[in-house]
C-alpha positions, 0 to 999 in steps of 0.5 A: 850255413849248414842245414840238417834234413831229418827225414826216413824218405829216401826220396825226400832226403835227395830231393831237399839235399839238392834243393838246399845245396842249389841255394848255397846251403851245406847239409847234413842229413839223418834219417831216424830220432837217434841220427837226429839227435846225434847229427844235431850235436855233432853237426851243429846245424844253423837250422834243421828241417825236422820230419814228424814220423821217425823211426826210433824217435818221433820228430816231436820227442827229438825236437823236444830233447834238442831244446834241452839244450839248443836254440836252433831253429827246427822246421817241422815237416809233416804229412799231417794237417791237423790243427792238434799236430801243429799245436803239439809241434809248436808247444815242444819247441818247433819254430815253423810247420810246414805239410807235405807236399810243399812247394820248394819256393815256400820251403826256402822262403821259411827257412831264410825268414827263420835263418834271417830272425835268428841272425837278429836275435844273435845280434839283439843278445850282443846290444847294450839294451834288450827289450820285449814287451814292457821288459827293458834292461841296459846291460852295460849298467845292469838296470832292469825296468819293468812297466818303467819301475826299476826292478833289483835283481841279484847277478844270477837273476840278472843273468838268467833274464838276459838269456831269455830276453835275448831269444823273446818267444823262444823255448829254451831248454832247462839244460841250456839255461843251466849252461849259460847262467851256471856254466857247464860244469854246474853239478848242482840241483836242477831246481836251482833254476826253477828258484830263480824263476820263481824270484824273477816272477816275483820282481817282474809279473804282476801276478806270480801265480799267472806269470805272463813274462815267463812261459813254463813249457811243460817237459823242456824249459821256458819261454819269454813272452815279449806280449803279456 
């Protein structure tokens, strides 16, 4: 598995690039926002250790534009221990948080329980049945209940609950959803999605205006909450 280390730190990046390649990890690295978003393109990284003060592009934005389009899962680094700057962190997409100076034996321990929930995601999104919450869909038959009453939706809507059915408690990125509902080559309006979330609130929440299931992340995308 690959791992990409963000960080300025000359002996920071050397540090964890011996430890990660001590317990058998590839890694990449990158040491300013712009390295970063390039590197997590190009990389393609199963997970990616993410400091908060960069150069160029703080590790908040970048992780806020990596989950545009990504799901993978981002370990912010920081020298910070304020509840604010985790918060922050958390909000734009961030899976863990760990502060400075950190022991490696807790480092390798969040990134096998992140590397370990993502692999069981992947496997969840390729089961017949997924389920958060009081959300239950068989994909083989395409049937939707909700609270145990059968909900129709229309194929794109179906679609669109299953991507994030298949990562509960994840952000996901306006971009990302639009690639794997509409495909890649989708040139249409941006708000096509924003519609369909709409109509997916209206079947599945019991109150559309307070949605419970489907999270609005402010400037990156959406999040399905599997504990309304």
């Amino acid at each position: 598995m690959k791992i990409l280390v963000v960080d300025d730190e000359e002996t920071m990046v050397r540090s964890l690039s011996t430890l990660l390649a001590e317990e058998g990890y590839e890694v990449a690295v990158a040491t300013d926002g712009p390295q970063a978003l390039e590197a997590a393109r190009a990389e393609r990284p199963d997970l990616i250790l993410l400091d908060v003060m960069l150069p160029g592009v703080d590790g908040m934005e970048v992780c806020r534009q990596i989950r545009t389009w990504s799901t993978v899962p981002i370990i912010m680094l920081t020298a910070k221990t304020g509840e604010v700057d985790k918060v922050v962190g958390l909000e734009v997409g961030a899976d863990d948080y760990v502060t400075k100076p950190f022991s490696s034996r807790e480092l390798v321990a969040r990134i096998k329980a992140n590397l370990r929930r993502a692999q069981m995601q992947a496997q969840q999104a390729q089961e017949e049945r997924l389920s958060a919450g009081d959300v239950v869909m068989d994909v083989g038959t395409r049937r939707v209940a909700v609270r145990d009453r059968a909900v129709t939706l229309s194929p794109k809507e179906f679609d669109l609950l299953k991507v994030l059915l298949s990562h509960p408690g994840r952000v996901l990125g306006r971009d990302f959803l639009l690639n794997q509902v509409w495909g890649e080559d989708f040139f249409g309006d941006t708000r096509t999605l924003d519609v369909h979330i709409r109509w997916l609130r209206e079947k599945i929440e019991q109150d559309p205006s307070k949605p419970e299931y489907i999270q609005t992340v402010h400037g990156v995308g959406y999040r399905f909450s599997g504990s309304p």
